[in-house]
N, C-alpha and C positions, 0 to 999 in steps of 0.2 A: 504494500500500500504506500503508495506515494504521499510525501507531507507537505501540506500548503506552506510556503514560507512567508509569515505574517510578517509585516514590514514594522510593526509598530504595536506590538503583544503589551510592552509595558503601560503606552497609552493605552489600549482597548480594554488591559485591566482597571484604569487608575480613573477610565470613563465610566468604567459599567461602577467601583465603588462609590462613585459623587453622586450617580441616579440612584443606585441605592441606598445611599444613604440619605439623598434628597424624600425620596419615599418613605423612608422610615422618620426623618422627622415631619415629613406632614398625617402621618397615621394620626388616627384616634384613641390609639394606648396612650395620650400625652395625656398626663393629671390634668392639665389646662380645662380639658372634652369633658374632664368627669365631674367636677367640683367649682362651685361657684367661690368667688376670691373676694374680698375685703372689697365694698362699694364705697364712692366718698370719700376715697384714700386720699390722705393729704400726708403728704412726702414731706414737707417740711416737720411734720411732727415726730416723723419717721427717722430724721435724719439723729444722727448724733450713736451713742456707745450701746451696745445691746450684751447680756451676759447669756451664752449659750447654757441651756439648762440641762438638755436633752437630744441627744440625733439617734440617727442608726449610723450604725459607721461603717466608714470607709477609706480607702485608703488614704488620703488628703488629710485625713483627719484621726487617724490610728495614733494612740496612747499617745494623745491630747488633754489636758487639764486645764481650768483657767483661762476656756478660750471666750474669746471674743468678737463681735462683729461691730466696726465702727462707718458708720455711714455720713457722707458728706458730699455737697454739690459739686459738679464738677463744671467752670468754665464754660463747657460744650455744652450745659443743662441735661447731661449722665450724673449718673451718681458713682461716686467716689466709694469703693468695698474695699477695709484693708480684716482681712481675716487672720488674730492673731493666735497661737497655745502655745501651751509649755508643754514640751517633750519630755515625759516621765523616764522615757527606755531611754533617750537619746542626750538626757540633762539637756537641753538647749530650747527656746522659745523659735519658734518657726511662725512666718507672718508671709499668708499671700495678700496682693496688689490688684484688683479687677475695676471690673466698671458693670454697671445695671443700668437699663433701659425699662422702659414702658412698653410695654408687649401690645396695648391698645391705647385706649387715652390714661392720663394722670389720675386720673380718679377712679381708678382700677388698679387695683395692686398687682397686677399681672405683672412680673416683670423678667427680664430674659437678665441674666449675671454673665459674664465672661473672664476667666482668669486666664487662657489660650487663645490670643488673637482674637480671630473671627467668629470661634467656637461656641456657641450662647447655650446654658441651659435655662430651665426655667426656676423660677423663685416664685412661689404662688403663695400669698398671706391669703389664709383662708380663714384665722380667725384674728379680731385685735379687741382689745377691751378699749373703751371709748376715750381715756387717758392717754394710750397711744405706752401704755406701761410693762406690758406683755402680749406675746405672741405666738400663732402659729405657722408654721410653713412647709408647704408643700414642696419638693422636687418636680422634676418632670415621671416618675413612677413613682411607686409606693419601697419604692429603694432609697428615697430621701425625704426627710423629715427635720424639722427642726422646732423645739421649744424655745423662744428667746423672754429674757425680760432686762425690765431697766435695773434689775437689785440681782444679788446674787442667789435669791432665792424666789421660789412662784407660789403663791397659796395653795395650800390644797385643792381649795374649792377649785382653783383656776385650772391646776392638773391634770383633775380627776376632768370636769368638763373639755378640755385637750385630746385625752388619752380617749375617751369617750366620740368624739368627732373622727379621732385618726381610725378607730378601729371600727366604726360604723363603713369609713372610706378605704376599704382592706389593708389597715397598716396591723402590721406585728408589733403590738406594742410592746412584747415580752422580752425581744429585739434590743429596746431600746438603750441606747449605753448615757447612765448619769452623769452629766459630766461634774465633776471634781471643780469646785469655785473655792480655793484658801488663800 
């Protein structure tokens, strides 16, 4: 059997992964499809130090403590993500640099985050208390998750109603890794 000799194999691969990957991020597995997100959202209330309560982990974020989300405007009217923790395994604090966009209008907390160029995920606030003093957040799956608040701790009440929203929206909350605030 004779072989066609493809003049451009590494293109035809690196074309058919962009459409497929083009495909996969317009599917409807995105949390976006499945879960209404924070209405009314006002980003400047949003802006400023958030103490991570709660995620499921992964690697970006594996034996972390102490971590952080600090949000601020950016020139361009992005917003400014410096994502900080403290390495327990590694002794050292590790801090990523990103930016957040608006996935629809401003007053929709829908937002797309990037710490890799061009790469966006999503950042869905699906719950806030009216204070603007804790939070929840979705991922683009039920592979990301995040509890934030303005203190190093979140009331029960606020928790238990959290933990209660993520697993009604198939999250594993058993999953969930505490994070460590001293």
């Amino acid at each position: 059997m004779k072989r066609k000799n493809l003049k451009y194999p590494l293109a035809a691969l690196v074309g058919f992964g962009l459409m497929y990957g083009l495909l996969a991020c317009s599917s409807n597995n995105k949390m976006s499809s499945k879960v209404k997100v924070v209405q009314n959202f006002d980003s400047e209330k949003y802006l400023g130090q958030w103490y991570e309560i709660a995620r499921l982990d992964f690697k970006y974020e594996k034996d972390l403590k102490n971590v952080t989300a600090n949000y601020s405007k950016r020139e361009d009217g992005k917003i400014k993500v410096v994502n900080k923790g403290y390495n327990y395994v590694k002794n050292k604090w590790e801090e990523a640099t990103g930016k957040a966009k608006f996935a629809d209008s401003e007053k929709s907390a829908a937002l797309k985050v990037s710490f890799f160029g061009p790469f966006y995920s999503e950042y869905n606030v699906v719950m806030l208390d009216p204070d603007y003093q804790s939070a929840l957040v979705f991922g683009e799956s039920t592979d990301y998750i995040w509890m934030l608040s303005r203190s190093k701790n979140l009331p029960e009440t606020t928790k238990q109603a959290y933990l209660e929203f993520a697993k009604k929206h198939g999250y594993d909350v058993s999953k969930l890794v505490w994070t460590k605030q001293d």
